[in-house]
Jmol script that loads the backbone (N, CA, C; Angstrom):
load data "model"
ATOM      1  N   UNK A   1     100.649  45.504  26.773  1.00  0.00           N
ATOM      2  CA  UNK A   1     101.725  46.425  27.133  1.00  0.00           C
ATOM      3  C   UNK A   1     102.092  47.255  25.905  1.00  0.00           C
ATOM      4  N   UNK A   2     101.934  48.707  25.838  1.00  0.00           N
ATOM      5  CA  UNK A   2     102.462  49.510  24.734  1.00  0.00           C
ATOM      6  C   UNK A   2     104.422  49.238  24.912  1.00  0.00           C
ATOM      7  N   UNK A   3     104.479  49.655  23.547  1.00  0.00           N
ATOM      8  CA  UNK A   3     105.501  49.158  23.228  1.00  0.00           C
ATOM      9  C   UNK A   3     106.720  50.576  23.593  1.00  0.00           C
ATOM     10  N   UNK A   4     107.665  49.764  24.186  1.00  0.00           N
ATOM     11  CA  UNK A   4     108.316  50.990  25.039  1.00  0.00           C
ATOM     12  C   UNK A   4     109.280  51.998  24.160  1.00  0.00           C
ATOM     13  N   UNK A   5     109.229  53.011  24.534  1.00  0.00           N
ATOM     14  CA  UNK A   5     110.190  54.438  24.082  1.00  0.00           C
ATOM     15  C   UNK A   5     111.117  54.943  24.624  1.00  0.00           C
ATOM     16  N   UNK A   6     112.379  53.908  24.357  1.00  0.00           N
ATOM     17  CA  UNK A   6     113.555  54.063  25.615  1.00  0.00           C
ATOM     18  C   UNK A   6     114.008  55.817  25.472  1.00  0.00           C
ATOM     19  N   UNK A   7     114.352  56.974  26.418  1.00  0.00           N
ATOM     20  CA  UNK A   7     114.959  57.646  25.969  1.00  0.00           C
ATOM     21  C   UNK A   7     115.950  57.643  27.476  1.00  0.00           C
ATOM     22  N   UNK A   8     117.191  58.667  27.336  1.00  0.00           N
ATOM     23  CA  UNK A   8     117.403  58.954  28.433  1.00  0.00           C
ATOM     24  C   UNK A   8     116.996  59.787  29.859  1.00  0.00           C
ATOM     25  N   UNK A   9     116.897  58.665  31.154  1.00  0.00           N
ATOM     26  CA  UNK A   9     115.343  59.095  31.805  1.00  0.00           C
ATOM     27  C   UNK A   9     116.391  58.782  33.575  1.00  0.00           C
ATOM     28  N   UNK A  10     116.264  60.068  34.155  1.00  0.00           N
ATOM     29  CA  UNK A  10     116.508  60.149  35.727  1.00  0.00           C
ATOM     30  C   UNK A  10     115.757  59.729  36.547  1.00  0.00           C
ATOM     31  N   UNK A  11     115.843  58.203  37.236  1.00  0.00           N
ATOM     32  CA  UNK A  11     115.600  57.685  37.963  1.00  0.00           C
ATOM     33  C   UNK A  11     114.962  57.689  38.879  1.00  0.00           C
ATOM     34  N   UNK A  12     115.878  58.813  39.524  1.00  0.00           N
ATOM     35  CA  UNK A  12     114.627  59.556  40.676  1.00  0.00           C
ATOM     36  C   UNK A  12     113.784  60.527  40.537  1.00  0.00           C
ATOM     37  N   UNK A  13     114.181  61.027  39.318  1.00  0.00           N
ATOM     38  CA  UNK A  13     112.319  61.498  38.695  1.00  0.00           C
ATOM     39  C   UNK A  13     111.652  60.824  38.401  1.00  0.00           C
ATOM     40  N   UNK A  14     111.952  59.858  37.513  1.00  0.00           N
ATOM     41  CA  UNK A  14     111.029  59.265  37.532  1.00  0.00           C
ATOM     42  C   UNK A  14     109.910  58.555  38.986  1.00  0.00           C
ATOM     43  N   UNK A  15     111.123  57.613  39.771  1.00  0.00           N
ATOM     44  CA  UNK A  15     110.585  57.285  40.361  1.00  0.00           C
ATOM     45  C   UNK A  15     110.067  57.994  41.850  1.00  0.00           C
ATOM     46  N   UNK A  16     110.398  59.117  42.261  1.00  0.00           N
ATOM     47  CA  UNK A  16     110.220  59.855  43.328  1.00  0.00           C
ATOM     48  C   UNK A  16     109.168  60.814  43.170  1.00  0.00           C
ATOM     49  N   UNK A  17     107.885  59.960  42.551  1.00  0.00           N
ATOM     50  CA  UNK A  17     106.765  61.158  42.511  1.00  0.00           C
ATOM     51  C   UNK A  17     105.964  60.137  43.530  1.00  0.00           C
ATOM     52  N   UNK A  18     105.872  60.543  44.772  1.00  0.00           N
ATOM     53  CA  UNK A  18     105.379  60.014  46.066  1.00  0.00           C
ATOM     54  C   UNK A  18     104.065  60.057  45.779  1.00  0.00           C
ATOM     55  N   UNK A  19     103.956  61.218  45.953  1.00  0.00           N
ATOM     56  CA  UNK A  19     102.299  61.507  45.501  1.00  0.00           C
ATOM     57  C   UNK A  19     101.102  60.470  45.036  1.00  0.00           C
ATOM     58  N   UNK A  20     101.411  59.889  44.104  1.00  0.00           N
ATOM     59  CA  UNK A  20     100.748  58.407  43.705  1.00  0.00           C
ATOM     60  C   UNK A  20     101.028  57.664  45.040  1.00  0.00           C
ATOM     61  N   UNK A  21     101.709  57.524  45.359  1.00  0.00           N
ATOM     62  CA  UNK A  21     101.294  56.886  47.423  1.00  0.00           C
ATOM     63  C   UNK A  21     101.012  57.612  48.278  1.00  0.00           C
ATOM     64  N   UNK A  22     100.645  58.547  48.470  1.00  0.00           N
ATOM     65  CA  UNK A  22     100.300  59.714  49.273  1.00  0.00           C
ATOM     66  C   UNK A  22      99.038  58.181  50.595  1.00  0.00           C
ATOM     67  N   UNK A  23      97.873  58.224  49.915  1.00  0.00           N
ATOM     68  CA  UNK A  23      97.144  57.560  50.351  1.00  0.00           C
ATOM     69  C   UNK A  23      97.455  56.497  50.786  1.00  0.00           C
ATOM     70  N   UNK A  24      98.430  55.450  50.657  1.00  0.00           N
ATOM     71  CA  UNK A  24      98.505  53.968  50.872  1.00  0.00           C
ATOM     72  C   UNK A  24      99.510  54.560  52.150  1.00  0.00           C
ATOM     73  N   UNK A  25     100.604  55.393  51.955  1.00  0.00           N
ATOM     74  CA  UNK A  25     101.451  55.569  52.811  1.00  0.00           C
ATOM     75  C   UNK A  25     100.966  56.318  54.243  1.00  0.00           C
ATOM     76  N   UNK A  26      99.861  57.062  53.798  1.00  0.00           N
ATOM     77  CA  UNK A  26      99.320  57.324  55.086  1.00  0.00           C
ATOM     78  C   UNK A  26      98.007  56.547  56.019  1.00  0.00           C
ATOM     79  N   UNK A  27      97.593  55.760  55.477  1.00  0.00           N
ATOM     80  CA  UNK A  27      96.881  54.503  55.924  1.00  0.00           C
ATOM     81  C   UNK A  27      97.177  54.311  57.155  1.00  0.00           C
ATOM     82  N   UNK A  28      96.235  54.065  57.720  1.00  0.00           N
ATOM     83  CA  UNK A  28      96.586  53.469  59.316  1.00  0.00           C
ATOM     84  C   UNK A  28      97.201  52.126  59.317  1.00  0.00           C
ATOM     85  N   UNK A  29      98.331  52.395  59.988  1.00  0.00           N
ATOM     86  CA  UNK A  29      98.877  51.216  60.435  1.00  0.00           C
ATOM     87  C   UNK A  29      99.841  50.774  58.963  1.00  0.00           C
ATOM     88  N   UNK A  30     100.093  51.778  58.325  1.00  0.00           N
ATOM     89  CA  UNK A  30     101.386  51.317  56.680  1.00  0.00           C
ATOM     90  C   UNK A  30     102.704  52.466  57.752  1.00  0.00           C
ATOM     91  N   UNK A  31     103.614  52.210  56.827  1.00  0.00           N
ATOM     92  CA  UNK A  31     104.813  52.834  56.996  1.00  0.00           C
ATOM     93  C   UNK A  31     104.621  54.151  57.063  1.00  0.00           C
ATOM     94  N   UNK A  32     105.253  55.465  57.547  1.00  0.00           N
ATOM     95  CA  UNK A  32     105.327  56.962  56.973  1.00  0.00           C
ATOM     96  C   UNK A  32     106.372  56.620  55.895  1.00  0.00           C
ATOM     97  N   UNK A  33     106.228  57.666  54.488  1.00  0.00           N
ATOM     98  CA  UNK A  33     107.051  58.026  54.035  1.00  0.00           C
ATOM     99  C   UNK A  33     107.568  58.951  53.817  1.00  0.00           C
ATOM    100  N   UNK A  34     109.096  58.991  53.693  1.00  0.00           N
ATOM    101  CA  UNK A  34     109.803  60.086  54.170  1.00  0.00           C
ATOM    102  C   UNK A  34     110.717  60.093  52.823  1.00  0.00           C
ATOM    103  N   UNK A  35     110.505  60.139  52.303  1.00  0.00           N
ATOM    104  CA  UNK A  35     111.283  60.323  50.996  1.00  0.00           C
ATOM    105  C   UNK A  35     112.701  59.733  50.942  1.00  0.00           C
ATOM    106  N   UNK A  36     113.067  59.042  51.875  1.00  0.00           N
ATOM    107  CA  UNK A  36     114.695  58.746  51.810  1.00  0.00           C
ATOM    108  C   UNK A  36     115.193  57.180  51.038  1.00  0.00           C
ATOM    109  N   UNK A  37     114.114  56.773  50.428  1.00  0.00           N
ATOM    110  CA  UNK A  37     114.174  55.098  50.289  1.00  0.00           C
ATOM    111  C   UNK A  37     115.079  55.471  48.705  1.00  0.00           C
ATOM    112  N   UNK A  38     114.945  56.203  47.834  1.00  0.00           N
ATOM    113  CA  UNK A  38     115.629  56.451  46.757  1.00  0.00           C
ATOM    114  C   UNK A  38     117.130  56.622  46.914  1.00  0.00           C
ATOM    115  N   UNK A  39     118.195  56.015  46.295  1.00  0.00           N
ATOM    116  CA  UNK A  39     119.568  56.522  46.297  1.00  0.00           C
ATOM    117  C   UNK A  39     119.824  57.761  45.140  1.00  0.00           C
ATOM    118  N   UNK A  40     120.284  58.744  45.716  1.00  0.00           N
ATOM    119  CA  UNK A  40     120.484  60.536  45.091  1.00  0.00           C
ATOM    120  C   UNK A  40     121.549  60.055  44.001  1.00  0.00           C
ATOM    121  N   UNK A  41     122.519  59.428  44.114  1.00  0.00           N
ATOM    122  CA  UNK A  41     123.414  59.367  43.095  1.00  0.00           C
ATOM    123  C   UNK A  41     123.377  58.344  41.910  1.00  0.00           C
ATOM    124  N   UNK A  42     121.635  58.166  41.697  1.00  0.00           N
ATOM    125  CA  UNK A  42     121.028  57.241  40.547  1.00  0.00           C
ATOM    126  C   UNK A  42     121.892  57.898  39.445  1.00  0.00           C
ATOM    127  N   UNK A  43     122.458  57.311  38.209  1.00  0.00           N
ATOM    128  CA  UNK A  43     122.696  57.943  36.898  1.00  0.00           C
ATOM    129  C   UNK A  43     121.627  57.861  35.859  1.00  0.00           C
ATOM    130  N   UNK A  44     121.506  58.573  35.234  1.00  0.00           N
ATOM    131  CA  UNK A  44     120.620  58.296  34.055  1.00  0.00           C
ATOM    132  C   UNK A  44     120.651  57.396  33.251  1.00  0.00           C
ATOM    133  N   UNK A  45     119.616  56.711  32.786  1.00  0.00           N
ATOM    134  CA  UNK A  45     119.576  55.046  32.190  1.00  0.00           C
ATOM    135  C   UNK A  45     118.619  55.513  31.009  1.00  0.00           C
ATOM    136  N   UNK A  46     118.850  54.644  29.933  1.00  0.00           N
ATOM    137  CA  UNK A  46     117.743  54.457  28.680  1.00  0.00           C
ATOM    138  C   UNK A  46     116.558  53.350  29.611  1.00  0.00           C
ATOM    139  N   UNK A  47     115.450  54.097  29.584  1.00  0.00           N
ATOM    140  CA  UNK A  47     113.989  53.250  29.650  1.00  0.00           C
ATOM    141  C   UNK A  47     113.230  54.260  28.923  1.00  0.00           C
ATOM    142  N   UNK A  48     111.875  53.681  29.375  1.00  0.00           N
ATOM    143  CA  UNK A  48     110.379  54.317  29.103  1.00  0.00           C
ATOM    144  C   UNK A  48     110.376  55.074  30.641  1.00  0.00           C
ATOM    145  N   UNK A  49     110.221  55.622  30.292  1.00  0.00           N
ATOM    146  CA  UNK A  49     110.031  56.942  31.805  1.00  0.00           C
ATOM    147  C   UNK A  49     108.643  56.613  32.266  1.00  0.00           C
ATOM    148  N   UNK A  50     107.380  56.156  31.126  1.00  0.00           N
ATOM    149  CA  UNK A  50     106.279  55.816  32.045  1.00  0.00           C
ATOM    150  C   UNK A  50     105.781  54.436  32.323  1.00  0.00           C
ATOM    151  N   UNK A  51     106.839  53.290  31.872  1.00  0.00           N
ATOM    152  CA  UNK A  51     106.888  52.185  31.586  1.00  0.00           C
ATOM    153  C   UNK A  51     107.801  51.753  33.175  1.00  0.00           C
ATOM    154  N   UNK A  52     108.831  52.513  33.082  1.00  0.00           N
ATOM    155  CA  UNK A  52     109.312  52.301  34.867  1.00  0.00           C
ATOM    156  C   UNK A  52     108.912  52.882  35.462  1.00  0.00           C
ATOM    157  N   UNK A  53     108.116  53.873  35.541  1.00  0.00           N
ATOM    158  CA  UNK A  53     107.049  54.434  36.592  1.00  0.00           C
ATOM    159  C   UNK A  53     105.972  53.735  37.126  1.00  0.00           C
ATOM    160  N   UNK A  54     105.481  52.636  36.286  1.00  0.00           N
ATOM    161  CA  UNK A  54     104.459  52.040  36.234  1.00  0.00           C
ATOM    162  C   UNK A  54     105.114  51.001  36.809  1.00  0.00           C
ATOM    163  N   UNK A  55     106.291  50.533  36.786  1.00  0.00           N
ATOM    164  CA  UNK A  55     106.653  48.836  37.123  1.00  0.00           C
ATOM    165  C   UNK A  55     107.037  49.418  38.594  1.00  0.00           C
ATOM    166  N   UNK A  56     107.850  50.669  39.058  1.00  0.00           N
ATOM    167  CA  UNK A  56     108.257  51.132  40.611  1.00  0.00           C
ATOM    168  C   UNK A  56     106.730  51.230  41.375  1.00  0.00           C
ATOM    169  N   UNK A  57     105.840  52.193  40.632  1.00  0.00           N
ATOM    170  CA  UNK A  57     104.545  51.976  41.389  1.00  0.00           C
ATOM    171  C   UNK A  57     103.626  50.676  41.806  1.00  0.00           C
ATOM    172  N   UNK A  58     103.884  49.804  41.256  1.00  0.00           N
ATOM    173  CA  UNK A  58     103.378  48.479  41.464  1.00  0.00           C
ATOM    174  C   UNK A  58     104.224  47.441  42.341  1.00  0.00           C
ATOM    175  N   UNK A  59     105.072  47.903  42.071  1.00  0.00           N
ATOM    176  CA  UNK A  59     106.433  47.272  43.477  1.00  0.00           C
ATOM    177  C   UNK A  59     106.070  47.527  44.932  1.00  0.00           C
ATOM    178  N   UNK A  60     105.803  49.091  44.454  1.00  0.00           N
ATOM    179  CA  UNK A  60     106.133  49.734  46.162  1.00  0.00           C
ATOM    180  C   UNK A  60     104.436  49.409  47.158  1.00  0.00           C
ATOM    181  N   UNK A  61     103.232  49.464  45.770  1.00  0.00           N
ATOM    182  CA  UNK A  61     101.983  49.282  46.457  1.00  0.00           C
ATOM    183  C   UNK A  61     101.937  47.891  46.738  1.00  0.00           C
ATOM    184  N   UNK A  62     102.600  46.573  46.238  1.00  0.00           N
ATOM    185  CA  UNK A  62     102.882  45.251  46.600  1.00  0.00           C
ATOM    186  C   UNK A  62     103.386  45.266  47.820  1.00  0.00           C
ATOM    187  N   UNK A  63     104.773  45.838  47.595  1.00  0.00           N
ATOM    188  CA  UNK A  63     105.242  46.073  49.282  1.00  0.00           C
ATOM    189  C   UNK A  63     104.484  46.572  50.610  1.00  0.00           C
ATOM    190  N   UNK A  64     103.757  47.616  50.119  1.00  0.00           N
ATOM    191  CA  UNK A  64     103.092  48.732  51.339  1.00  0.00           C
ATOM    192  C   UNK A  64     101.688  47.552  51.867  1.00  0.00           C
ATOM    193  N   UNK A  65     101.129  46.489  50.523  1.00  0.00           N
ATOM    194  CA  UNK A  65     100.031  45.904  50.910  1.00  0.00           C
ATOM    195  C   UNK A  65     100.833  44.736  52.031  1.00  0.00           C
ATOM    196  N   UNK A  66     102.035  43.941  51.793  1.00  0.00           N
ATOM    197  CA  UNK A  66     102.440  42.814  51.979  1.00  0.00           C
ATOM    198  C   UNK A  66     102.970  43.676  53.865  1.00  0.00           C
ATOM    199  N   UNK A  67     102.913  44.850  54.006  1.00  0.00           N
ATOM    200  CA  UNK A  67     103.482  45.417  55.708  1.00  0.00           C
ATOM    201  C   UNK A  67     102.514  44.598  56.223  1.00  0.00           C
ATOM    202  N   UNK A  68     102.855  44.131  57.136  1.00  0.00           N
ATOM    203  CA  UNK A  68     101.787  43.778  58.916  1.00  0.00           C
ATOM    204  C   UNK A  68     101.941  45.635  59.103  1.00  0.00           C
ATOM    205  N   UNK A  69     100.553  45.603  60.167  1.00  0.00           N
ATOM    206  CA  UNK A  69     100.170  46.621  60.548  1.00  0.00           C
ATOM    207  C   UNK A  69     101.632  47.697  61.391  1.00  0.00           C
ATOM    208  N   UNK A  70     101.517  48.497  60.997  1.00  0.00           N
ATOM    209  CA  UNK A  70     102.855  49.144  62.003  1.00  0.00           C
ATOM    210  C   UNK A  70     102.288  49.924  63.059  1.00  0.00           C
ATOM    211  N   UNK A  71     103.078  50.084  64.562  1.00  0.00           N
ATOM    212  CA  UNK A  71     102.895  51.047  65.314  1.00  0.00           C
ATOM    213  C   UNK A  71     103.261  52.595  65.088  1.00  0.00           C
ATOM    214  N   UNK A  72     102.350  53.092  65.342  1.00  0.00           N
ATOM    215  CA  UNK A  72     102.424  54.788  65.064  1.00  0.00           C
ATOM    216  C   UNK A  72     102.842  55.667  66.287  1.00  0.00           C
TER     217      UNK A  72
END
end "model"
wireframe off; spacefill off
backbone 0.3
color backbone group
């Protein structure tokens, strides 16, 4: 793990770049995503901006693998 570079870092920029799930989210039989799972009134926090990008992206593809199949 590189060693982290806290600065002050917006949340839902960081974490609301969908795009890196584009593919898992449109999978047959995963969830749609609709952009609403983020709360808008995140405040800005000291992290690594690509250090929690990396720990939200590995959450959400855990989650999207762990769905039973959904109806479309």
């Amino acid at each position: 793990m590189p060693t982290a570079q806290f600065t002050k870092v917006n949340v839902n920029e960081v974490c609301a770049r969908p795009y890196v799930f584009e593919a898992q989210f449109n999978a047959v039989g995963k969830p749609r995503y609709d952009g609403t799972f983020l709360n808008r009134a995140v405040a800005e926090i000291d992290a690594d901006a690509d250090l929690l990008h990396k720990a939200f992206s590995e959450l959400v593809l855990n989650a999207l693998d762990a769905c039973p199949p959904a109806a479309r």
